[in-house]
C-alpha positions in Angstrom: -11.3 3.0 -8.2 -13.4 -0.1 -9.7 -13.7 -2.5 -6.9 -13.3 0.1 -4.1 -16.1 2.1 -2.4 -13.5 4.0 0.4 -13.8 7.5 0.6 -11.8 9.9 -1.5 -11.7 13.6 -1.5 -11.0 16.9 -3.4 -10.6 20.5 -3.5 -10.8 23.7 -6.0 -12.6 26.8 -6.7 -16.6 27.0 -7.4 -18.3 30.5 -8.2 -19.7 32.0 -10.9 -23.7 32.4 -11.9 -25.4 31.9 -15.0 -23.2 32.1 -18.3 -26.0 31.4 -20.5 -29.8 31.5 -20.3 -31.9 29.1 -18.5 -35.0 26.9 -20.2 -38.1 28.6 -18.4 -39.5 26.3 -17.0 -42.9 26.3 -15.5 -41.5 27.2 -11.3 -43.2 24.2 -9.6 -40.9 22.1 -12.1 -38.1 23.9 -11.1 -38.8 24.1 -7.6 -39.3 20.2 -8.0 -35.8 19.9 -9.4 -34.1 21.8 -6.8 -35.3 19.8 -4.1 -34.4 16.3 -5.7 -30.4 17.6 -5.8 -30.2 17.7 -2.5 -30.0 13.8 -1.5 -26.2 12.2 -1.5 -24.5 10.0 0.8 -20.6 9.3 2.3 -18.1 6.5 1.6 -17.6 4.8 4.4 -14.9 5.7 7.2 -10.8 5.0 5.9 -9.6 1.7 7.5 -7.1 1.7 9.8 -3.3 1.8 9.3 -1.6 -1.4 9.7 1.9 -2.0 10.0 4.0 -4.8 8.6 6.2 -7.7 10.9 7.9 -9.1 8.2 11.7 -9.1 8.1 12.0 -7.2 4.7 10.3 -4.6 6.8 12.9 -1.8 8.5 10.1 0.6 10.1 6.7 1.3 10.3 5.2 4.2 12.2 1.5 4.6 13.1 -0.1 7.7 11.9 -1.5 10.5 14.4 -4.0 13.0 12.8 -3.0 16.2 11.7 -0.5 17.9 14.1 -0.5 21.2 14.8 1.8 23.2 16.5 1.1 26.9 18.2 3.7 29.7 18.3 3.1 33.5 18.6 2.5 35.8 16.3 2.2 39.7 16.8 -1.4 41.4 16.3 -0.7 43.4 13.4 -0.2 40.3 11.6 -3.5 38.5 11.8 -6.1 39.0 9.0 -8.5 41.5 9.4 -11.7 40.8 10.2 -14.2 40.7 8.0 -16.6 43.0 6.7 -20.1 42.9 7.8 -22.4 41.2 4.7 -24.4 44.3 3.2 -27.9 43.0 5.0 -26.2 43.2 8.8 -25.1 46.5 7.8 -25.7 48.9 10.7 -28.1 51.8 10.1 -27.1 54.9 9.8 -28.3 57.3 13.6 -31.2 59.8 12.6 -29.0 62.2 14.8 -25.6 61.4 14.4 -23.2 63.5 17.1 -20.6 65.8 16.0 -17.0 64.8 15.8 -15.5 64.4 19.2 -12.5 67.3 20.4 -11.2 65.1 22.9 -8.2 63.1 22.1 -8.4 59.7 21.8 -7.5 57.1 24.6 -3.6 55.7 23.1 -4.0 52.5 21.4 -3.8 49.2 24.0 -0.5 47.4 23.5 -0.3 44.7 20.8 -0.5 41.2 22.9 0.7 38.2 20.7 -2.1 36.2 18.8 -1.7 32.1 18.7 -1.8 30.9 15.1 -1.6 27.4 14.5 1.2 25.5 11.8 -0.9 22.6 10.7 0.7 19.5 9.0 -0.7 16.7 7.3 -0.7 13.1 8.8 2.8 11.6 9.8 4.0 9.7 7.0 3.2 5.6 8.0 4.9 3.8 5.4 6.2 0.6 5.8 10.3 0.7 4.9 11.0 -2.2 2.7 14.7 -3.3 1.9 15.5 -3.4 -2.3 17.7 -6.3 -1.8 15.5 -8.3 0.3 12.0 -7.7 -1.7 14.3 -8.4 -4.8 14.7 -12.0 -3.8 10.9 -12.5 -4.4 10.9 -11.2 -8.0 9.6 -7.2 -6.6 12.1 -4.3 -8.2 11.6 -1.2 -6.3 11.4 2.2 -9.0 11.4 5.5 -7.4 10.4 9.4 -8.0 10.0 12.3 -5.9 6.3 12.1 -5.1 5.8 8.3 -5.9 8.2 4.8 -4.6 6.6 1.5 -6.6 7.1 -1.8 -5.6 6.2 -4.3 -8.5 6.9 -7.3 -10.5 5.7 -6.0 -14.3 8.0 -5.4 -16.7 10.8 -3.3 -16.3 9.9 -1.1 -19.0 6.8 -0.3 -18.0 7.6 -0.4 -14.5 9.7 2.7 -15.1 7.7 4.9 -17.2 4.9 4.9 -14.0 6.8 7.5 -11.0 7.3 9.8 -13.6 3.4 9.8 -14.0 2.4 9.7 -10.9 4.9 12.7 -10.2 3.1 15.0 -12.7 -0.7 13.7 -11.7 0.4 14.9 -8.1 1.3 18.2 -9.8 -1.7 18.6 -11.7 -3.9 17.2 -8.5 -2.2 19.9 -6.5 -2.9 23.0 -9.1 -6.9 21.6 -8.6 -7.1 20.9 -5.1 -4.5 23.4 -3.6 -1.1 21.8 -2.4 -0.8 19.3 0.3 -0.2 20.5 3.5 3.7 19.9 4.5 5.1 17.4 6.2 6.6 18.0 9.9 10.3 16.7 8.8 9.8 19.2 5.6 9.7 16.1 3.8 8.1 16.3 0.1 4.8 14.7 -0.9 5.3 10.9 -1.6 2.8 7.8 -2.0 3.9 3.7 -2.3 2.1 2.0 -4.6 2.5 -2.1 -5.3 1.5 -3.0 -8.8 1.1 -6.9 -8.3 1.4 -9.3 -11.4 1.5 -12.0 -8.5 0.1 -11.5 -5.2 1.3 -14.5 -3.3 5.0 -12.7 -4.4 3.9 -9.5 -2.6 2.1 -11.7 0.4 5.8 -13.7 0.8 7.2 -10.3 1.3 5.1 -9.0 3.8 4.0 -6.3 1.4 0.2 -7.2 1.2 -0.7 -6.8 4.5 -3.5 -9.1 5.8 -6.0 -6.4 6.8 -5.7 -4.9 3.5 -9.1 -6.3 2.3 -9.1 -8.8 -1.2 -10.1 -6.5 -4.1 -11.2 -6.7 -7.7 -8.8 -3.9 -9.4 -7.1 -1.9 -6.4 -7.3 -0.6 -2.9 -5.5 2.6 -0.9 -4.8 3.7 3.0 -3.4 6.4 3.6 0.2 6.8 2.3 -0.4 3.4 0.0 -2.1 1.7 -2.5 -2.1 -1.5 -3.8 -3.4 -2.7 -7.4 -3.5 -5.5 -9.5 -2.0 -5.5 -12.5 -3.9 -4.7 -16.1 -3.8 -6.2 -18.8 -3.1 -2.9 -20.8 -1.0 -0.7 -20.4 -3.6 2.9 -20.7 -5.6 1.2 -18.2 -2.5 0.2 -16.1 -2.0 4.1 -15.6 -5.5 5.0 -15.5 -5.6 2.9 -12.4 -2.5 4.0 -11.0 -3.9 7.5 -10.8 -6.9 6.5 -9.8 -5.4 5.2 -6.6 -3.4 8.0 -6.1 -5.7 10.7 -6.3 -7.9 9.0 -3.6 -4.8 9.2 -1.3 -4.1 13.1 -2.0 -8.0 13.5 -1.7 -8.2 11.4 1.4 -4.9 11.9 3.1 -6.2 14.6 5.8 -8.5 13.5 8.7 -12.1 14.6 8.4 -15.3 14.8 9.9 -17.6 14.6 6.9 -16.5 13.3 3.6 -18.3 14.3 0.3 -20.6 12.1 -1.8 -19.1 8.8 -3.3 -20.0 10.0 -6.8 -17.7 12.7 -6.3 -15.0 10.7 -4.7 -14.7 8.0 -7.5 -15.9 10.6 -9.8 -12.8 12.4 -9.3 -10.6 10.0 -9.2 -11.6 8.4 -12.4 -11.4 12.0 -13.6 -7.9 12.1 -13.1 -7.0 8.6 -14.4 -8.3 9.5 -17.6 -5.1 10.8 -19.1 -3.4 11.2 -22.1 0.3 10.9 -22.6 2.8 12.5 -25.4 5.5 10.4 -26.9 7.9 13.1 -24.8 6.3 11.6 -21.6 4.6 14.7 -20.5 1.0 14.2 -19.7 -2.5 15.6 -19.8 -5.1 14.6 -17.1 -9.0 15.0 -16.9 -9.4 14.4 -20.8 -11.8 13.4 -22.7 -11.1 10.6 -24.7 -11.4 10.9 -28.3 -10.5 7.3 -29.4 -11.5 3.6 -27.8 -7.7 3.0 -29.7 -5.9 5.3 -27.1 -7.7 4.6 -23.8 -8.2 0.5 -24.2 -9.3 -0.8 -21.4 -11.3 2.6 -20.0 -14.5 1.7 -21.6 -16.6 3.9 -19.6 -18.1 5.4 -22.7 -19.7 2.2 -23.3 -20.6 1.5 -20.1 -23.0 4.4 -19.8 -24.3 3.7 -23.2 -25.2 -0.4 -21.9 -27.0 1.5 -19.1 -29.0 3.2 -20.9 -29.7 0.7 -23.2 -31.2 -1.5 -20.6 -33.2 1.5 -18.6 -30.8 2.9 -16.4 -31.0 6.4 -17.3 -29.6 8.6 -14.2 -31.2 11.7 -14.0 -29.2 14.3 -11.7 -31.2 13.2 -8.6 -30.5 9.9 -9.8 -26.6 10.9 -9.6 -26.7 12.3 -6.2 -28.4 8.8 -5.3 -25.6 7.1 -5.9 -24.5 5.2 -2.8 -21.5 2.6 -1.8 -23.9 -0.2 -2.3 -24.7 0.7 -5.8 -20.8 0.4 -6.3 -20.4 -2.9 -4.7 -23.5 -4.4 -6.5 -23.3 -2.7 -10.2 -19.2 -3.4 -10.4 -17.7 -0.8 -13.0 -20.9 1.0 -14.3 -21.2 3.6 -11.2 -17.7 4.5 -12.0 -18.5 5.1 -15.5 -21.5 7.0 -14.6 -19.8 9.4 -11.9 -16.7 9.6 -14.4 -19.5 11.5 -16.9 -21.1 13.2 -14.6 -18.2 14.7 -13.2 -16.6 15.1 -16.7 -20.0 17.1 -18.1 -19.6 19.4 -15.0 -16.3 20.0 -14.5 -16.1 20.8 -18.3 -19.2 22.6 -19.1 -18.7 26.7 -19.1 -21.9 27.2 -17.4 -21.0 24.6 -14.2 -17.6 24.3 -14.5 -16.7 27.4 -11.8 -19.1 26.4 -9.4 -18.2 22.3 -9.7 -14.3 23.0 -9.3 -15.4 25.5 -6.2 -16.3 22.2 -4.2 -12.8 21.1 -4.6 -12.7 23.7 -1.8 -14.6 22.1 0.9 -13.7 18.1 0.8 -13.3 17.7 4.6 -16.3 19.9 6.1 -20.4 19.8 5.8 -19.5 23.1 3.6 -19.5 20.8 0.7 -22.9 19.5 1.1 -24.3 23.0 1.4 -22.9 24.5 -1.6 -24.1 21.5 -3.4 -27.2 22.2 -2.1 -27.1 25.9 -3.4 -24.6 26.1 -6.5 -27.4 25.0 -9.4 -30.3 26.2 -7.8 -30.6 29.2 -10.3 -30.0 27.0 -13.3 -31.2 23.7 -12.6 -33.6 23.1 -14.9 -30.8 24.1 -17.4 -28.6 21.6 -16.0 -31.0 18.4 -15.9 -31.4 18.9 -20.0 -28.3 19.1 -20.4 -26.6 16.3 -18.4 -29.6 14.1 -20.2 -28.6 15.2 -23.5 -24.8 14.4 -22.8 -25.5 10.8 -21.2 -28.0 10.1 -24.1 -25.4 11.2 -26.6 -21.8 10.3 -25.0 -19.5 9.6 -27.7 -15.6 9.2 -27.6 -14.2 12.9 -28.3 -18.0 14.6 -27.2 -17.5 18.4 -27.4 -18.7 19.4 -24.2 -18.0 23.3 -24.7 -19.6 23.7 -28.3 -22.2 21.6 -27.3 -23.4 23.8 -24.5 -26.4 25.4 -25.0 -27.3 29.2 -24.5 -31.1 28.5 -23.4 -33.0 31.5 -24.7 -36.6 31.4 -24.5 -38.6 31.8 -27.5 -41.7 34.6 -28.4 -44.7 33.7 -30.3 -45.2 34.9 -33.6 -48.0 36.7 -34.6 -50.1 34.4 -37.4 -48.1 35.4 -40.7 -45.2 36.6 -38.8 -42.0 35.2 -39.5 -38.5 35.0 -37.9 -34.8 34.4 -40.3 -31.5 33.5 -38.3 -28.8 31.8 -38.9 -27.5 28.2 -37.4 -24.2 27.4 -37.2 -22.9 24.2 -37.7 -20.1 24.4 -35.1 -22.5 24.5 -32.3 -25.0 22.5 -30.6 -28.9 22.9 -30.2 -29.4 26.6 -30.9 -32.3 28.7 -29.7 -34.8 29.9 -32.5 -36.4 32.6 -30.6 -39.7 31.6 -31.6 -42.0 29.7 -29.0 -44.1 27.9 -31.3 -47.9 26.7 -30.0 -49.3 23.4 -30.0 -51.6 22.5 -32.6 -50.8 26.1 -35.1 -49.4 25.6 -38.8 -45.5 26.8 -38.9 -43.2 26.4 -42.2 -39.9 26.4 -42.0 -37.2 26.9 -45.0 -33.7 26.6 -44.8 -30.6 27.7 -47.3 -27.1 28.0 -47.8 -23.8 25.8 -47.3 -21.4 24.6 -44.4 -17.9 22.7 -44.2 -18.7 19.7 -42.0 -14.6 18.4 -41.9 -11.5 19.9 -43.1 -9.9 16.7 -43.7 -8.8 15.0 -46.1 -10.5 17.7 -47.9 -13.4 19.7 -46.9 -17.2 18.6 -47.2 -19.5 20.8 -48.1 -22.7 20.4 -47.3 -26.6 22.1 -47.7 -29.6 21.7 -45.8 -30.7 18.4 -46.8 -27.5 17.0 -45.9 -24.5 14.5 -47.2 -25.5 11.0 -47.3 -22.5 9.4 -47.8 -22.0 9.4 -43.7 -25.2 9.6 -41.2 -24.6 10.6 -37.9 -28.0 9.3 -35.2 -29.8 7.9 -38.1 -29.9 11.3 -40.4 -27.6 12.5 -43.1 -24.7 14.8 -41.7 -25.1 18.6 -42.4 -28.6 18.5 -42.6 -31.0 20.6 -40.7 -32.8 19.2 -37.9 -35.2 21.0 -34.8 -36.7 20.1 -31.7 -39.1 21.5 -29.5 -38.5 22.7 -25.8 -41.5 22.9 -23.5 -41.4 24.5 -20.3 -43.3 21.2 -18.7 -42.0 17.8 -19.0 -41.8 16.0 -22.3 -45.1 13.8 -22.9 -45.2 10.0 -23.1 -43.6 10.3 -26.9 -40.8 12.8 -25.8 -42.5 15.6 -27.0 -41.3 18.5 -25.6 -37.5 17.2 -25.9 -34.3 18.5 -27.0 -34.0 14.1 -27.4 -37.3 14.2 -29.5 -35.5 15.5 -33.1 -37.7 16.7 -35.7 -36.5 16.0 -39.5 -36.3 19.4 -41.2 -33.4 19.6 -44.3 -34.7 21.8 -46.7 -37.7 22.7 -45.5 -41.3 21.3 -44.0 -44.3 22.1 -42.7 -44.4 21.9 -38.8 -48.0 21.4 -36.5 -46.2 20.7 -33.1 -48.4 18.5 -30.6 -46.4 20.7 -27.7 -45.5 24.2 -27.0 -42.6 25.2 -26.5 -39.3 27.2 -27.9 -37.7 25.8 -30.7 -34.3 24.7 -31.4 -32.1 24.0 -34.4 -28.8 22.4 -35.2 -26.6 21.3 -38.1 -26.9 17.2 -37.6 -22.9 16.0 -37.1 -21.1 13.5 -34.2 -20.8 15.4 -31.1 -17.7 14.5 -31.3 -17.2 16.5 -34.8 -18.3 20.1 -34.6 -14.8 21.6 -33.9 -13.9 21.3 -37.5 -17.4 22.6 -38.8 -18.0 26.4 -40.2 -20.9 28.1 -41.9 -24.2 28.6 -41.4 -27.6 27.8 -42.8 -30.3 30.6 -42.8 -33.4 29.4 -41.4 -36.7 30.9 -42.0 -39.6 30.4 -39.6 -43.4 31.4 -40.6 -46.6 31.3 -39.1 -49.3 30.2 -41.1 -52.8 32.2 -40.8 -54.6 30.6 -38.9 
């Protein structure tokens, strides 16, 4: 959460290998890429519980670790073990010896096998008397996974446990279900959401080694959290709080990266609500008008701006000192980064698999492993997303099926078509620096359905430009399997003006791509296709 650098966790499936192609890139690149994902730090350790002495106080309880308790089970009812891996397979005997006429020994008896119950932490939550906190202005509002002391408005006190309630839900179906309580007791966090904190201080309910904070803070069981001024961001924070203490609430040894742990949580936050009161979590937001307050979307584009452009490794850099020091922006930019992965059909299987491993060193090593095939693929294409983040960014049609292209032959020539619902699109055709290509383009698209549709050829509609060049018209770029030169040659981000047609001497080599120019945010109501002729001229 902004103004909080504590630890968080998370947990989920991660698997899957390449869904599309992979730029081939020259292998010390690659290898070069590989090893630069591997750096990453922890949040610092949880603070410890404190409990409350104030009279509106009825209990508090100090909180043990996990508890486990041991009871018998018989031996035909633990797992099997498991199958050797295919290279610790034994080899087969040159000589193997016939079947054995002898019977066998009778099987030993079955002795009972200990398997442990684990629970999660006893809950340590201070007990707070309605009647007494009500005295100091703090209405108490309650649901079956979330009790909120606050002083906002009623109405929009109310609205929040029922919130919270389904964000646990939808936290749960990511992460797996938390474990259960000893007592049998559902899942259930306090929150404070202070409009006053001297209110909150009178009541003993902002304990003094709960450390000051910008925007919130949570402990285990708790969280505490200023109030926003709007109401989205209100919620956003809310969640945000919350989902650090599912992620955190188990003890562990090893906690993953802080990009991930804020990452996530902002992930969460970013939610989108019906006027039926159901919710959606883990959106992306199409309009500044629905998520005011969020503004991470503009945050990463300020960074950029003034020449902080994260790379992957620059992602993985992130550390809690980079949170205290840069405010909001690392949460915007581990809010992206997470987004772009846990979206993205190439990475999505593998990111979500990581939720798997939040309180071991297992996370760090399938980190370490998950990309390697398709790394290059993936620092193009986080570039290209934080270059070109964009309320509403289509993240799936966007994605790009890296194919690498073939040189043509001089006076050979290549026709395909390029659709305008998609992103960059592979031409197939590795063009060489410093040789004579032409390139013509025909036919029409639908660039909006809405209010009626817009049909556009090659050269474009000018009556709406979208990064400086008419919608609907045709545009290329060059891919090199080295890095870009000093100009961003060599770039998907280095766009070549094509429309109709033109003559193309490329100072790189590399494949080429093509796309329909629209908003990233706009190619889900696109259709058609151009067809795109390439030649090469005799040399």
């Amino acid at each position: 959460m902004p103004g909080r650098t504590d630890d968080i966790r998370t947990t989920q499936t991660l698997a899957g290998r390449i869904a599309r192609g992979t730029p081939h890139l020259s292998a010390p690149f690659v290898l070069m890429l590989c090893g630069m994902i591997l750096s990453g730090g922890c949040a610092p350790e949880q603070e410890p519980a404190g409990a409350s002495s104030h009279p509106a106080a009825t209990n508090a309880s100090s909180p043990p670790p996990a508890i486990a308790d041991s009871e018998p089970t018989r031996a035909t009812n633990a797992p099997p073990p498991a199958e050797p891996a295919a290279s610790e397979a034994p080899a087969p005997a040159e000589n193997p010896a016939p079947p054995s006429t002898e019977p066998e020994d009778p099987l030993p008896e079955t002795q009972p096998v200990p398997v442990m119950n684990v629970y999660r932490p006893d809950d340590n939550r201070v007990r707070y008397d309605p009647d007494a906190a009500a005295e100091f202005g703090i209405q108490r509002y309650t649901s079956t996974h979330l009790e909120l002391w606050t002083d906002i408005d009623p109405e929009e006190a109310e609205l929040l446990p029922p919130l919270m309630d389904q964000a646990l839900v939808a936290l749960g179906e990511y992460f797996g279900p938390p474990l259960p309580a000893r007592d049998g007791e559902p899942f259930q966090l306090t929150g404070y959401i202070m409009q006053d904190k001297d209110r909150f201080r009178a009541a003993g309910m902002l304990p003094e080694d709960v450390e000051e904070f910008a925007h919130g803070r949570h402990r285990d069981y708790e969280f505490w959290m200023n109030d926003q001024e709007y109401d989205y961001y209100r919620r956003h924070l809310m969640i945000h709080e919350g989902t650090h203490c599912f992620m955190m609430i188990m003890p562990a040894t090893v906690r993953p990266p802080i990009w991930y742990l804020e990452g996530m949580a902002e992930l969460f936050g970013t939610h989108r609500t019906a006027a039926d009161g159901t919710a959606e979590f883990r959106v992306m937001p199409e309009t500044p008008e629905r998520f005011v307050g969020f503004g991470r979307i503009t945050m990463v584009a300020e960074s950029i701006a003034e020449g902080e452009d994260r790379s992957v490794k620059g992602m993985t850099e992130l550390s809690a000192n980079d949170f205290i020091s840069r405010k909001d922006r690392p949460y915007a930019w581990s809010w992206a980064f997470c987004k772009f992965l846990d979206t993205h059909p190439r990475y999505r299987e593998r990111f979500r698999e990581l939720s798997r491993y939040l309180t071991s060193q297992a996370f760090y090593r399938h980190l370490q492993t998950a990309y390697t095939a398709d790394m290059a693929a993936l620092w193009i294409e986080w570039e290209l997303f934080a270059h070109n983040l964009c309320y509403g960014y289509d993240i799936e049609r966007a994605a790009i099926d890296f194919v690498e292209g073939v040189p043509l032959d001089p006076g050979g020539q290549v026709t395909l078509d390029v659709n305008a619902a998609a992103g960059w699109q592979s031409s197939v055709v590795q063009v060489e620096a410093g040789k004579t290509y032409t390139i013509e383009s025909e036919g029409r698209t639908t660039l909006a359905d809405q209010p009626r549709p817009w049909i556009s050829e090659p050269q474009g509609i000018t009556i709406e430009y979208a990064a400086g060049k008419p919608i609907g018209r045709l545009v290329a770029a060059i891919q090199s399997k080295t890095p870009p030169d000093a100009d961003g040659n060599g770039s998907l981000r280095k766009v070549i003006d094509v429309g109709r047609g033109m003559q193309l001497v490329p100072k790189v080599s590399g494949t080429l791509y093509l796309r329909v120019n629209d908003d990233w945010s706009s190619l889900a109501n696109n259709s058609g296709a151009y067809s795109v002729t390439i030649r090469r001229e005799a040399d």
